[in-house]
N, C-alpha and C positions, 0 to 999 in steps of 0.2 A: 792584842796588837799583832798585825801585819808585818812582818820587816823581809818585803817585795825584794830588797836587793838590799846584798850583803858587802861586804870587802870588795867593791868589785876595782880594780884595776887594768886602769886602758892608756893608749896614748894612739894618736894618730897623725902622721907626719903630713906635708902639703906634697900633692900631689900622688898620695895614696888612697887606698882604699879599703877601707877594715871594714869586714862583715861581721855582723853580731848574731850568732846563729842561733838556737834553740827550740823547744815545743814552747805551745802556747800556755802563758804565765811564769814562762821561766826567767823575767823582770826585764825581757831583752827593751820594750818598749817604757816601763819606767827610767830606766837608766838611760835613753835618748832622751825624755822630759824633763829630765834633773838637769842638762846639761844647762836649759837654759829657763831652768824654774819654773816650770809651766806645771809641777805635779798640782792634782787639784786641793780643795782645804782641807778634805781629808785625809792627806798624808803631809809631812815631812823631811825633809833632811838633816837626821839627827847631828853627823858629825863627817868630817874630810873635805877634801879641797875639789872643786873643780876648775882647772886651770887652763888658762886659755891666751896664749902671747903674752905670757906672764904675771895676767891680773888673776884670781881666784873669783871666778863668778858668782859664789856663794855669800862672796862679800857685797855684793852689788843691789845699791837698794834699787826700786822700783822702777825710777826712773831711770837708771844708768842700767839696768838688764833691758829697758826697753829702747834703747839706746843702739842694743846690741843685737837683739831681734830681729829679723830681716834685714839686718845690713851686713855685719862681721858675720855672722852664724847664724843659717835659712834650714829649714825644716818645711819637709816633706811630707804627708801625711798617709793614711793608707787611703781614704776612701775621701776623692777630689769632691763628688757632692756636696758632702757637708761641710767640707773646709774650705767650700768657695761660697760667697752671701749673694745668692739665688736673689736678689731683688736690687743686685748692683750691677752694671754692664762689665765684660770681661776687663776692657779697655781703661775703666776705674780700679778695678781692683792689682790690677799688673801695674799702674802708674803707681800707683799709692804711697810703695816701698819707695819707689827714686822720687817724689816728691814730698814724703816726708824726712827721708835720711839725706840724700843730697840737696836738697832744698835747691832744687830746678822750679822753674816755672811750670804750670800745670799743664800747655800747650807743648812744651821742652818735654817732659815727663811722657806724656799720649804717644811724642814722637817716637821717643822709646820703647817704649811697650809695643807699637807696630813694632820694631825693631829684632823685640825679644820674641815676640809671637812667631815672627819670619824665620826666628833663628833656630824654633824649637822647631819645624818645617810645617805650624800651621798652612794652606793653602790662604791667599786672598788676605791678610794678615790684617793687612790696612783695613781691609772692608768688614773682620769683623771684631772691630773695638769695640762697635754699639750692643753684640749681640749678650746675649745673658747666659749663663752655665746651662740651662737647659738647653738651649739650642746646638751644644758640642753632645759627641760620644766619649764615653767613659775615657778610651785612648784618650782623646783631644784635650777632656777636661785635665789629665795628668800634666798632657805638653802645656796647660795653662800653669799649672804648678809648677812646672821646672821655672820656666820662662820667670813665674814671681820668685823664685828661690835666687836666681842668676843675678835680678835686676837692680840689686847691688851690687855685686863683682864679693860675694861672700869670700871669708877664707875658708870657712867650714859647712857642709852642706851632709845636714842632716834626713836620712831616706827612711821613713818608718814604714818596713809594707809598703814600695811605691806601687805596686802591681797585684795585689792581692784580687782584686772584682775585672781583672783584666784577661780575654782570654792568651794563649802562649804566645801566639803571632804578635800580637800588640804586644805582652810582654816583653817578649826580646829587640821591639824600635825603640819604647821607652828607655830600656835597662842601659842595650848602646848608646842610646842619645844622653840618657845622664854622663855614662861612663865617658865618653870622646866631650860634651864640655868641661865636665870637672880638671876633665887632664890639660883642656884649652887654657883654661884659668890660672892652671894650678893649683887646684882649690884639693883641702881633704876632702873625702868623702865616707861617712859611717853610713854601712848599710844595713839596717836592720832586717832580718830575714827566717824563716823555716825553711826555704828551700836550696836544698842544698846544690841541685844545677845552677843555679843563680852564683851560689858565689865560686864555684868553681870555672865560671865560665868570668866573673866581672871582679874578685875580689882579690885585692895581692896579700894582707894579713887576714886571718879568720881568728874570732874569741867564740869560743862556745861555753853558753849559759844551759846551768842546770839548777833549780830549786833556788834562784838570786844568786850564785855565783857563780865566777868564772870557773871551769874545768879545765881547761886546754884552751891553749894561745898559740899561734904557729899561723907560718907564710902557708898563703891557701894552700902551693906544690908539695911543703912537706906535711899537711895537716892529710890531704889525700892520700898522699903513697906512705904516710906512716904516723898512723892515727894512735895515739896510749893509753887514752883514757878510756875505759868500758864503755862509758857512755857514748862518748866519739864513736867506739868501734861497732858499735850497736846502729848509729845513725846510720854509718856506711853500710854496713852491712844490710842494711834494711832496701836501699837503692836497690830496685829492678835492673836488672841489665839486659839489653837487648839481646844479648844469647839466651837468656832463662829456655829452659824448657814449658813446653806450655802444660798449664796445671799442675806445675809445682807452686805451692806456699812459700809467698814471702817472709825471709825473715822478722820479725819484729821484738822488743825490747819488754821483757815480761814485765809486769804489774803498770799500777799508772803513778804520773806524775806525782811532785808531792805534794800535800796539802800548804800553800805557805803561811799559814796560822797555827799550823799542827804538825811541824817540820821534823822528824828526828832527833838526835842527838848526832850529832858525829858528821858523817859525810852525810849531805842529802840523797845520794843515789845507793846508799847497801843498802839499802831493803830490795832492788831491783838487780843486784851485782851478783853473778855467780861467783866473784873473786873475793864476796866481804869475809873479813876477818873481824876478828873483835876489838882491835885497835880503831876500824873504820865506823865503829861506833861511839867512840869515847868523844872527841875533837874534830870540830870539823878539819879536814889537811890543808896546810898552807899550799897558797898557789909560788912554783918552784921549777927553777930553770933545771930541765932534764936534757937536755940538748943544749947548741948552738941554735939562740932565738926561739926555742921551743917550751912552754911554761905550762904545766902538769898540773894540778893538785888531786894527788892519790899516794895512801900508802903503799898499793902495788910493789912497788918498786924496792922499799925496806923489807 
C-alpha cells in the first residue's frame, strides 16, 4: 500500500492565498484531489476531516459533493487540453457550471460565459463561444479554465500546476489574472506549485510537502528570509541568483526523493539531511509551532 499523503494539516482563509510547494510526488496534487473526492478507485481516504464552511466533505455522498463541484469549490487543472472535451464549443462548456448550479436559462447562462471569457481578457469574447479548445493557445485554453473556475462566484479556488506547458511570459498573465480575480471575489486560493518564483511572487501563506507531509508552514515573507527546515533550506538554496558567477555549480539537495511505497521509518527526509540524528529515524516529527505562525516538523531544534 501507497499512503501518498500523510497527517497533512492546512487551513486557508478567504481572500488568501496558500501555496503548496514541493518535488514531484510529494502528495502536493493528491491532497488538492481529496479536497473534493476526485482521488481515482485506486486509492482512498482512510481517516480525518476535510472541512469546508463547516460541513466535512468527507461526509458528502455523491450527489451533495457534486453539488459542491464547480459551484462553492472550482479546480484548476495543470494541462487545459485534456481538461477541456475537445468535441464541445468553448461557450458550452463555460455555461454549463451556471446552468447547472444556478439553474439560469441556457441562453442566461451563454450570456455569461461571454461575460467570463471578456473578463478573463479573451479578445472578441462574444465571437468565440462557437469555437472549440483547438482553436485557442495553451495561454487562451488556461483563461478558458479560470473563466469556468469563476462562473460560479466559488469560495474556494483550487490551482493544480495552472502553468506548468506554459511558456514564462504567459506564465506571469495567467498567474496575475488568477491572483487580481480571486482577490476581486474574495475567494481562497490553494496554489499548487514546484516553482518556487511563483509563490514568492503570488502567495501570502506557503506549506511545503515532502514524502506526504507537511514540513514547514509559514507566510511566504517569513518562509523566504527565514527558512528551518533542511529541506526548505536546500530548495532555497538550490535558486540561481542573478549575481551567480558564471560556471559555478548550482547547489542541489543530495540523493532523491523518497520512494512512497518504501518510505523510511522516522522523518522522510534523513536519509538526505546532513543534520540527521538517530532520533530522526525512530517517529516521524510532529508538525510544531516554532515561531509566531510558523509550524516546523523536525527534531533539529531538540
Amino acid at each position: 500500500m501507497v499512503r501518498a499523503v500523510d497527517s497533512v494539516d492546512l487551513h486557508v482563509d478567504a481572500g488568501e492565498t496558500l501555496a503548496i510547494v514541493g518535488e514531484s510526488g510529494s502528495g502536493k496534487s493528491v491532497t488538492a484531489l481529496s479536497i473534493l473526492q476526485l482521488i481515482g478507485d485506486n486509492g482512498s481516504i482512510e481517516r480525518g476531516e476535510i472541512r469546508f464552511d463547516g460541513t466535512n466533505l468527507l461526509g458528502l455522498d455523491g450527489d451533495a459533493i457534486r453539488d459542491v463541484r464547480g459551484d462553492r469549490i472550482a479546480m484548476i487543472f495543470q494541462e487545459p487540453m485534456s481538461s477541456l472535451n475537445p468535441v464541445l464549443t468553448i461557450g458550452k462548456q463555460v455555461a454549463e457550471p451556471i446552468w447547472l448550479h444556478r439553474k439560469k436559462s441556457w441562453s442566461d447562462a451563454l450570456e455569461q460565459a461571454g461575460e467570463l471569457l471578456a473578463r478573463v481578457a479573451i479578445p472578441d469574447a462574444d465571437k468565440r463561444l462557437g469555437d472549440f479548445p483547438h482553436h485557442f493557445s495553451g495561454g487562451m485554453r488556461q483563461r478558458v479554465m479560470i473563466a469556468m473556475a469563476l462562473a460560479c462566484e466559488p469560495r474556494l479556488i483550487i490551482a493544480d500546476e495552472p502553468t506548468t506547458a506554459l511558456d514564462v511570459t504567459v506564465q506571469a498573465q495567467i498567474l496575475s489574472l488568477l491572483k487580481e480575480l480571486t482577490r476581486e471575489a474574495n475567494s481562497a486560493l490553494i496554489l499548487i506549485t514546484h516553482d518556487l518564483g511563483v509563490v514568492a511572487r503570488y502567495a501570502d501563506r506557503v506549506a511545503v510537502m515532502y514524502g506526504g507531509r507537511i514540513v514547514e508552514s509559514a507566510s511566504a515573507l517569513d518562509l523566504y528570509k527565514r527558512p528551518k527546515h533542511p529541506y526548505t533550506r536546500g530548495l532555497m538554496a538550490s535558486i540561481p541568483g542573478l549575481d551567480g558567477e558564471a560556471g559555478k555549480r548550482l547547489q542541489s539537495i543530495v540523493g532523491q526523493p523518497p520512494d512512497l511505497a518504501n518510505l523510511p521509518p522516522g522523518c522522510a527526509f534523513a536519509p538526505r539531511c546532513e543534520f540527521a540524528r538517530n532520533v530522526c529515524r525512530g517517529a516521524p516529527p510532529p508538525l510544531e509551532l516554532v515561531e509566531e505562525a510558523h509550524l516546523m516538523a523536525c527534531y533539529g531544534d531538540e
